[in-house]
N, C-alpha and C positions, 0 to 999 in steps of 0.2 A: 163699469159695474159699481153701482153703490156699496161700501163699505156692510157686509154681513153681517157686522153687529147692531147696526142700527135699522136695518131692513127686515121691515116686517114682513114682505111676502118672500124671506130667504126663513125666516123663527117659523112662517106657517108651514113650509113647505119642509122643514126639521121635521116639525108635529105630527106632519102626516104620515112621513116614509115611519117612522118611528111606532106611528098608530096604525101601519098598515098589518100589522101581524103583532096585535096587543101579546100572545103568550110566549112572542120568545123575544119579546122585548122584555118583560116582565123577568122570566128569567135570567135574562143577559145581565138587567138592573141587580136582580136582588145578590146573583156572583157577585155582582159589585160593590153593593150595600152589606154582605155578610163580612166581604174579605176586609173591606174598611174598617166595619164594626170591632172582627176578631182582632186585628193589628193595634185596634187603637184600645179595645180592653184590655189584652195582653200586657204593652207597654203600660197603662193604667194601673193594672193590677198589681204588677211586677214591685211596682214604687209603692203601691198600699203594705204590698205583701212585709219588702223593708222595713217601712213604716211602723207595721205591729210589731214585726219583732225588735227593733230599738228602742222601743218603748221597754221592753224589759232592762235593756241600762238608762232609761231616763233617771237624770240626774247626776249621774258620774261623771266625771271630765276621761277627755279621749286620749289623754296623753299620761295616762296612769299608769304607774309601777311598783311592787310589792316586795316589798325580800322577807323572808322569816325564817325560824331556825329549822334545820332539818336533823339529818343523824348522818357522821362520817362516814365516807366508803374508804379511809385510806387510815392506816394506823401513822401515828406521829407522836415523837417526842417519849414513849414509853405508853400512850394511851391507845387503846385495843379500836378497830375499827366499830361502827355502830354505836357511836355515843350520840346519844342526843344533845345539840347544841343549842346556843339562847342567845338570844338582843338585848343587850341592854341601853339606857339613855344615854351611857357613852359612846356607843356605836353612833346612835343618830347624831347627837352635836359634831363625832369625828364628821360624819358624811355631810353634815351641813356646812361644814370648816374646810372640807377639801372643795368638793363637786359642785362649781359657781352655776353648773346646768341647772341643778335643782331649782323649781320655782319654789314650790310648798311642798310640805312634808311634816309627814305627824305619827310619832310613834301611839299604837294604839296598843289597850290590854284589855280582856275579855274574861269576863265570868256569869258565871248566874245566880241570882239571890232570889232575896225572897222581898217580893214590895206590897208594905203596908201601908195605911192610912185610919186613924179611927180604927173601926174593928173591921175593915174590910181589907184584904189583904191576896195578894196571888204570888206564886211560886214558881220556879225554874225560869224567870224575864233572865232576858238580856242584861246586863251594864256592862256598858261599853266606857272605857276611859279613853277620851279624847284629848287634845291639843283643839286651838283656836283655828288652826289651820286646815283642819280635819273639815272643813266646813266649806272652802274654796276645792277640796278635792271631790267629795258626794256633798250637792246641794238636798237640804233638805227642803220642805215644806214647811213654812214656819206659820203655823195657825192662830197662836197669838203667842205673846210674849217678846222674848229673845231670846239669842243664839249663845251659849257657852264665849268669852271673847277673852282676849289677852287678857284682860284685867281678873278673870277668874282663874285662868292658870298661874299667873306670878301672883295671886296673892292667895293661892291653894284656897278659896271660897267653898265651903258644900254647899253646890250648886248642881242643880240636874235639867234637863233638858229628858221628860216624858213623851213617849206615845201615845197619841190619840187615842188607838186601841186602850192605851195602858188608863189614859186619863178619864175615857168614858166609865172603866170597870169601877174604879176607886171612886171618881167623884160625882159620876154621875150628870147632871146638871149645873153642879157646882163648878166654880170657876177654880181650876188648880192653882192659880199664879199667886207665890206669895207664902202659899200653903208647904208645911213639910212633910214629906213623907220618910219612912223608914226603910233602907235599906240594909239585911241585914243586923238591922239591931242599930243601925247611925242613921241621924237624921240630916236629909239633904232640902233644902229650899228651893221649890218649881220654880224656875223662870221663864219657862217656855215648850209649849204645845210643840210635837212635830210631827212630821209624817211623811212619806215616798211616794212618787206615784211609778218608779220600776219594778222589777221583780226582782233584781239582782239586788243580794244584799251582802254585807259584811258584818258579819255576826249573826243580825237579826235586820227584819225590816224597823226603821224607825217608828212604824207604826206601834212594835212589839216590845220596843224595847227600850233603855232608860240610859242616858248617856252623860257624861259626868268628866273633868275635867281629869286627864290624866294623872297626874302627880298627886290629886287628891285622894285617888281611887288604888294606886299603888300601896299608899301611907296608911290609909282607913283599913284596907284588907288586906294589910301586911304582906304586898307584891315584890315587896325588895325592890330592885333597878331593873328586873327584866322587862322586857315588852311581848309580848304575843306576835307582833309584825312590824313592820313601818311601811308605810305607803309615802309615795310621791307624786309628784306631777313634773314634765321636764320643760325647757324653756321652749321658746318658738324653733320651729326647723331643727327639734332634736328629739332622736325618740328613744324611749327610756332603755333600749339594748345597747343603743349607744355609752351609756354610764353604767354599764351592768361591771366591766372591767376594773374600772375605778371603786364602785360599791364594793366588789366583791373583796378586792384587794384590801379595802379597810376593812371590812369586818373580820375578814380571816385574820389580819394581821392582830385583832385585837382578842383573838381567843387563842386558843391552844390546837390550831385547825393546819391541815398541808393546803399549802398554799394551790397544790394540783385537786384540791380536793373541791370535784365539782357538784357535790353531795350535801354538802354538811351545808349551806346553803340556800332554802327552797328561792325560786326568780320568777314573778309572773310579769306579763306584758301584758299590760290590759289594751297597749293599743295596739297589738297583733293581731287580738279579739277583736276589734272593731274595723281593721282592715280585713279578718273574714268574712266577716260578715258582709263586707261591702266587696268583696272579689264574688263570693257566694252570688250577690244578689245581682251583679254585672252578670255573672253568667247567666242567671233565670233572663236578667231583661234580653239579653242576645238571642238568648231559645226560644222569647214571645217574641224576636223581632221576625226572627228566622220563620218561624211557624205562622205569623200574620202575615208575612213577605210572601210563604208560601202560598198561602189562601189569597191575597192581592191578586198573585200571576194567573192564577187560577181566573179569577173575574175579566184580568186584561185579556187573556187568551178569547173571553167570552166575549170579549167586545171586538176581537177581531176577525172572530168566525163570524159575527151579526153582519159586522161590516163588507166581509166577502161574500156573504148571501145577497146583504142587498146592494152591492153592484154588481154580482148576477142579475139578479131580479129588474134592475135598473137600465141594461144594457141598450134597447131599445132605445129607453128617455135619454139616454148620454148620447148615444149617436144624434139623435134628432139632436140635440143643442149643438155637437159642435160642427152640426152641418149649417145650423143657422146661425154661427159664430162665438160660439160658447171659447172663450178661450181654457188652456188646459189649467191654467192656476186658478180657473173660476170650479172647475171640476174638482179639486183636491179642494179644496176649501171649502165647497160644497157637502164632500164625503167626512171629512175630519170635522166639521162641525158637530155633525152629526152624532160623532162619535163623543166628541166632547163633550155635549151637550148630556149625554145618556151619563156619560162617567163622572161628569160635578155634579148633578142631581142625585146620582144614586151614591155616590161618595160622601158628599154633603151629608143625604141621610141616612148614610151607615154612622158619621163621626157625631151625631147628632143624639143618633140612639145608642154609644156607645158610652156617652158623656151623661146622659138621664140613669146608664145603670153602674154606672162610677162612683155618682154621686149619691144614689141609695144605698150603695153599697158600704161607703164613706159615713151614709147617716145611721147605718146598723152597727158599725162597727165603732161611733164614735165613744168616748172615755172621756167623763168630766175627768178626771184627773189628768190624761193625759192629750188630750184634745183628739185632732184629728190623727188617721194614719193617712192621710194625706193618699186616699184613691180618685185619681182625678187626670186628666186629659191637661197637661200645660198643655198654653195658644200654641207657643213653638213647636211642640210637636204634632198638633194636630195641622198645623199653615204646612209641617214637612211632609204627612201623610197625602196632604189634598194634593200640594203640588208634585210627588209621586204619584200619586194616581194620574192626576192629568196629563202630567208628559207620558208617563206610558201606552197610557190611552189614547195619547196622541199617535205615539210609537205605533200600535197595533194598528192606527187604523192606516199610517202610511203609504201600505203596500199593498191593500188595497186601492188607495185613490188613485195611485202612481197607476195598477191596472185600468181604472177608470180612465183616465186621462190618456191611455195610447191606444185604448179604441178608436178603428178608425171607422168614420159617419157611416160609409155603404156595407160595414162588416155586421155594425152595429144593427142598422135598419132589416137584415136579412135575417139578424137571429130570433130562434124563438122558444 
């Protein structure tokens, strides 16, 4: 027997059995073509879904950590529980001087003024007082100019780094860079446009708000040494709970704090947040794997009912071949071709019309600022969908051909 694949009156004789009953071929297919579809949107979707909401920390690093002052739960030393406590630059040099985990770190302080320029002017912005390092932990958008950098902290420069938002109000058309505005009542010299493209912010979005060199902005508005927070970033293969022990240990030890006191304190983890988010969104994908897996079975099932119809229907033609010497592994290969042939065609155009509404879906939901959310069909998982379908399909129709194949010729020939 010629090789099936290359044998055309074995492809004609596919065509026919298959186009003997166009509507429940039809339907057999489109079980096929839906459950591929839904498996491979599902999956698609699931990583779009991801997708948009990371985009609310675009720009943040993943390996971020927070400490800022809280209010004691534990009285000590003669002071009444419920004091409000505070950070100051000596805490961070201590934490930079012990904890070699830390990459970056940058105590930051927070207020709102009022920013002028000329006579145009707006009130309650943000200024944020930064470090140089503040900039390796949330990447900005830098639209022209430059970034706040060591040389404007150690040499306390007024120097500011504006919002977009903040730049269009005041200057308009005008090019801010160079230009001084007022904060305040003190004037600081633009260096540089900025802006975010997440939602998650710290303080304000940069879009909002006016950011200035910590030590400057303490000194100018008479902040004393305390800080509003310090943020970090931790080395490779450490994650910032890791260093909460050590942190916490210095700073307590450098106020008037119980050392049990897990209060006085505040501790975030920002990369706990971003391993929720990705346990969150491992589950959604397992429940569109599970839910497209179930719509699959559903199609295979349909191909294996087709398959047992038509070697019913077939019974006659199988006897007659293998009375004329049809061997039995011409008959199974015969049957499963069949089958195969229905389940890559109609798979094919499930994963085909699943990847045209991925990709629209991708182009409605795209974000100049933030590009794509990434709704789309990788190869690899489409190559693992096809070839699940087809061995299944193969599966299903096994046991049918195997009944095909132990008919015997004169049982066959008498049925009707």
């Amino acid at each position: 027997m010629k090789n099936p694949i290359f044998d055309i009156d074995n492809w004609r004789e596919i065509g026919s059995t298959l186009a003997r009953n166009k509507t429940r071929t039809f339907l057999t297919a489109f079980g096929i073509f839906w459950g591929t579809a839904m498996l491979a949107m599902l999956w698609g979707g699931a990583e779009g879904m991801r997708g948009m909401l990371m985009r609310n920390f675009d720009g943040f690093a993943t390996n971020l950590g927070l400490v800022a002052p809280g209010r004691t739960s534990l009285a000590y030393r003669g002071f009444n529980k419920g004091m409000r406590t505070n950070l100051t630059q000596s805490d961070l040099e201590a934490i930079r001087a012990n904890v070699k985990e830390i990459e970056s770190s940058s105590g930051v302080v927070i207020s709102s003024v009022n920013v002028a320029y000329n006579t145009t002017s707006k009130s309650g912005v943000t200024a944020r007082g930064v470090e140089e390092n503040f900039f390796s932990i949330q990447y900005p958008v830098l639209y022209s100019g430059r970034l706040i950098n060591q040389s404007d902290v150690k040499g306390k420069k007024k120097v500011v780094n504006i919002g977009r938002n903040i730049a269009n109000e005041l200057f308009g058309e005008e090019d801010p860079l160079g230009k001084f505005i007022s904060l305040n009542g003190i004037y600081y010299q633009v260096v540089g446009v900025i802006g975010q493209t997440g939602d998650a912010t710290i303080g304000d979005k940069n879009d909002d708000s006016v950011t200035l060199p910590e030590n400057v902005m303490r000194s100018t508005f008479a902040m004393g040494n305390n800080l509003d927070f310090i943020l970090f970033t931790v080395a490779k293969n450490y994650d910032p709970d890791d260093l909460k022990p050590a942190v916490m240990r210095i700073v307590k030890s450098n106020h008037t704090v119980h050392p049990e006191d897990d209060n006085a304190f505040q501790w975030m983890n920002f990369a706990e947040l971003f391993r929720m988010v990705d346990n969150v969104f491992l589950g959604v994908s397992l429940l569109a794997l599970f839910v497209g897996i179930g719509t699959l079975m559903a199609g295979i099932i349909g191909v294996g009912n087709i398959m047992w119809i038509i070697v019913k229907e077939r019974t006659q033609e199988i006897g007659i071949r293998r009375a004329i010497g049809a061997k039995p592994k011409d008959i199974i290969v015969q049957v499963l071709s069949e089958g195969m042939v229905l389940t890559a065609i109609a798979g094919l155009a499930g994963i085909v019309f699943a990847t045209i509404v991925l990709f629209v879906v991708d182009k409605g939901t795209f974000d100049e600022a933030t590009g794509s959310a990434h709704f789309l069909l990788r190869f690899q998982h489409a190559i693992w969908i096809m070839l699940t379908f087809l061995v299944l399909g193969t599966l299903s129709g096994l046991i049918p051909s195997i009944k095909a194949m132990k008919i015997k010729p004169i049982e066959a020939i008498r049925d009707k």
